[in-house]
N, C-alpha and C positions, 0 to 999 in steps of 0.2 A: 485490533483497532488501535488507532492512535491514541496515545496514554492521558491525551488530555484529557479525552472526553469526558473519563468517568470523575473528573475534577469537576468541569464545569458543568455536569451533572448535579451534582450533588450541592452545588452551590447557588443552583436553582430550585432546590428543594426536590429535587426530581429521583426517580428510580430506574437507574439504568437495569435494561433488559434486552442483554444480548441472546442472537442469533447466531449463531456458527455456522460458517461456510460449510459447503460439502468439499472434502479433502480429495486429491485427487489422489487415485492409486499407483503406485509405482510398483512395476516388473524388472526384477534384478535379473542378472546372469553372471556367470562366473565365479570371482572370488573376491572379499575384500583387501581394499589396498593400503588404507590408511590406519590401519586398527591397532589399538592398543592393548583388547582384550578381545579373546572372540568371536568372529564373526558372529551377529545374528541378522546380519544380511547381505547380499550379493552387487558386484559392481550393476549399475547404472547402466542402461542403453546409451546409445552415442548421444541421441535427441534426448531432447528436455520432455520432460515426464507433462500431460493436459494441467492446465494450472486449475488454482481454486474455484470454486461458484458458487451461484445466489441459492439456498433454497428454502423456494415462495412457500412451500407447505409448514417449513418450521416458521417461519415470517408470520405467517398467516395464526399460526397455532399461539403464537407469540401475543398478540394483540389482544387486550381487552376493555371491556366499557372504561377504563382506567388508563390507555393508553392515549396518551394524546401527540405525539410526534416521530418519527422515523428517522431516523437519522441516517444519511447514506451518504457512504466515499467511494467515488470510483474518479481517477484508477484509484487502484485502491494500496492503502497502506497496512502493512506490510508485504500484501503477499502478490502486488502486482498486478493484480486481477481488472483487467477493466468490463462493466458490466455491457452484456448485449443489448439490444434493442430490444428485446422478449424477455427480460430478466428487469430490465428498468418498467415496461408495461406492467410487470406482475405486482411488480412495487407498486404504481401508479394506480392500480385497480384497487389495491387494497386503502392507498391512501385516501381515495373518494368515497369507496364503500365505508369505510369508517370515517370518516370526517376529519381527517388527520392531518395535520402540518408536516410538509418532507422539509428538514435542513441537510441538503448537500453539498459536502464538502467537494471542491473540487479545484481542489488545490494543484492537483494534477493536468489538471485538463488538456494541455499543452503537450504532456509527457506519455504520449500511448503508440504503440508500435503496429502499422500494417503485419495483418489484415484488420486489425479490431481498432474500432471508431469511438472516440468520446460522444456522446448525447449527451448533452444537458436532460435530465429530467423534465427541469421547466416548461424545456419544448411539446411535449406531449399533451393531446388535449386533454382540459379540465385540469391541468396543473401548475400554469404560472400563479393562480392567484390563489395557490397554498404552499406555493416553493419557495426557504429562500438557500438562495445558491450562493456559496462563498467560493472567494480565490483569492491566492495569492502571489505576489509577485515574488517571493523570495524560489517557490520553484521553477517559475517561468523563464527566470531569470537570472539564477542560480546566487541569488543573494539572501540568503535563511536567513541571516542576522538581523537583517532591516527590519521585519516583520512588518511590512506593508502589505498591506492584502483589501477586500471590497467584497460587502454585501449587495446583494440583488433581488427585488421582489415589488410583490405589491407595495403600494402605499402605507396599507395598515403595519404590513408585517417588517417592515422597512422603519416603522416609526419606533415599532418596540426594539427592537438593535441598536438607532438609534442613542434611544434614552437611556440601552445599556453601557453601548460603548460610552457615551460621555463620561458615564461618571466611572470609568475604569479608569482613564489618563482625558486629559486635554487634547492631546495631538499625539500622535503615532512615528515618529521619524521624519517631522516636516518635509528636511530638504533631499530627503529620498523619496517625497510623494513626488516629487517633479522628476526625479530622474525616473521612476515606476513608470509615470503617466506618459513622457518619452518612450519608455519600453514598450508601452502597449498602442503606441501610434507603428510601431515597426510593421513593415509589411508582411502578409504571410509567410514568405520565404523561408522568413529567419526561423521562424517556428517548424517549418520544412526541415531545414536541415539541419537546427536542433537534433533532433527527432531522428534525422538519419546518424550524426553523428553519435548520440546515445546507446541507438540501436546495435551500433557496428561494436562500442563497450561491452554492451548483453552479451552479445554474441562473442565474445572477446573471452571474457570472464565464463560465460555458460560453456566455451569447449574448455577453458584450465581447470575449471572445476570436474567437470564431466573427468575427462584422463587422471583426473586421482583420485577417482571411485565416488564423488558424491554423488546423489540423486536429485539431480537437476530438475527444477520441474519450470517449466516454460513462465516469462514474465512480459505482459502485454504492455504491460504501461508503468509510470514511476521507473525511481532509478536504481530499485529492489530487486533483488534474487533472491529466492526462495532454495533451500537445499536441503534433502535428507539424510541424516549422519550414520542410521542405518545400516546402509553398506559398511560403511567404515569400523562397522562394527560397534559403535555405541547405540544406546537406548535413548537417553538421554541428550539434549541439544541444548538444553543449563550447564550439564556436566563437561560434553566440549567445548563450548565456549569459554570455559572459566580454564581448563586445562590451557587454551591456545595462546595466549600471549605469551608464555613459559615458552611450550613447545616450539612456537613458529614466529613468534613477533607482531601476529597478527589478532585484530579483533574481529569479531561478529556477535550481533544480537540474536539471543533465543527466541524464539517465535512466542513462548511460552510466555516470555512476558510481557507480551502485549495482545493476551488474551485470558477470558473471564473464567472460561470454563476450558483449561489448557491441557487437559490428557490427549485429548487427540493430536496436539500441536506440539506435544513433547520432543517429538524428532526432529524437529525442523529448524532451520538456524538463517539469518535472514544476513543476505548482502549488502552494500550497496556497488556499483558501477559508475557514480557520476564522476569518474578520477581520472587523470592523466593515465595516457597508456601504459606509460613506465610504471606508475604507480600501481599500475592495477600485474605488469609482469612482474612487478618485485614481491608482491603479493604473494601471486603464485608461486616464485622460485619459494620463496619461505616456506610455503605450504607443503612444495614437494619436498624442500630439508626437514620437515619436524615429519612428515611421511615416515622417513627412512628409519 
């Protein structure tokens, strides 16, 4: 999950209680290519390995007369994931049967790859009037720094973010609200081919990685790659990462740490793609020199 969270958690006097995804499995073949000790795992299929997902049963088990709100990102951050229409329902079932407040991040929104679709949550019945759904313009529009973004919701729950936001700052990036507010008069299109151009990055970065042995696992939305190091012979995806700016000149985040309960998430090491093409082959060429 994204790192704020457990900040602004805790800053509302609240007890963060994470869920973890169900990890997808990855089938090796062959031999590792990128190793510095060992294989204890095998190159990667050509295709990107089913990505992460929701699971309602630990969600479910999760929750008690002490829970009061759900917090949900899709697409989602780190690991790419955008929720189905059957995975957002399961959520939605539980947040009515418990009485519960959904805040969904959805910072992404914009950022998700055919075949898999963004829903808003809120859209579902019996949910606008306990969703509030957030976004922001720095992914939409590729400007993170401005930190301009918008709440959405009922009345009541719109009045209490209010009263929060106020007394964090006064005003947020004034004269980047107008150029935001610009951004989001633009027509569909741009968000189209956004979207296509992104994709054709994924897809870019998902086969250089793929041919020098990672375990690629498929990314629906966000402008994240998810990868298992695995093959390449490490256990560890803290301990490649920190070896790789030495080795290759390049960075990546551990998956590891940006999550609560990270053994399962120990092998994974997270991309990004939103770069210039060159950027993203010069990348690669480093990857496959610190390879060798």
């Amino acid at each position: 999950f994204f790192d704020l969270y457990a900040a602004a958690i805790a800053l509302a006097g609240g007890v963060q209680v994470t869920v973890p995804l169900v990890v997808p499995s990855l089938e090796f073949a062959s031999e590792p290519a990128f190793a510095s000790a060992p294989g204890t795992g095998q190159r990667a299929p050509g295709t990107p390995a089913p990505g992460f997902r929701l699971d309602a049963d630990a969600l479910a088990a999760a929750i008690t007369d002490r829970t009061r709100l759900i917090l949900v990102n899709s697409p989602h951050n780190p690991t790419g994931m955008v929720l189905d229409l059957a995975e957002l329902q399961q959520i939605a079932d539980l947040a009515i049967a418990h009485d519960l407040i959904v805040l969904s991040d959805e910072a992404y929104e914009h950022l998700y790859f055919a075949p898999s679709d963004h829903v808003p949550i809120a859209t579902l019945p019996g949910m606008f009037e306990r969703t509030v759904s957030v976004g922001s313009g720095g992914k939409s529009f590729s400007f993170t720094g401005w930190k301009v973004g918008w709440a959405s919701g009922p009345t009541h729950l719109i009045a209490a973010v209010r009263v929060v936001r106020q007394h964090l700052s006064y005003v947020s990036g004034g004269p980047f609200q107008s150029a935001i507010a610009a951004g989001l008069r633009l027509p569909d299109a741009y968000f189209e081919q956004f979207r296509i151009e992104l994709m054709a990055k994924r897809d870019h970065l998902s086969a250089g990685l793929t041919s020098l042995g990672f375990g690629v696992i498929s990314s629906q939305g966000t402008y994240f790659l998810i990868t298992d190091v695995r093959p390449l012979g490490y256990v560890s995806g803290t301990d490649f990462c920190r070896e790789l700016p030495a080795r290759a000149g390049v960075v990546a985040i551990p998956v590891a740490a940006l999550a609560q309960r990270h053994e399962q998430f120990d092998s994974f090491v997270r991309w990004t793609f939103c770069k210039r093409r060159e950027v993203l082959d010069a990348a690669l060429d480093r990857l496959a020199v610190g390879a060798e």
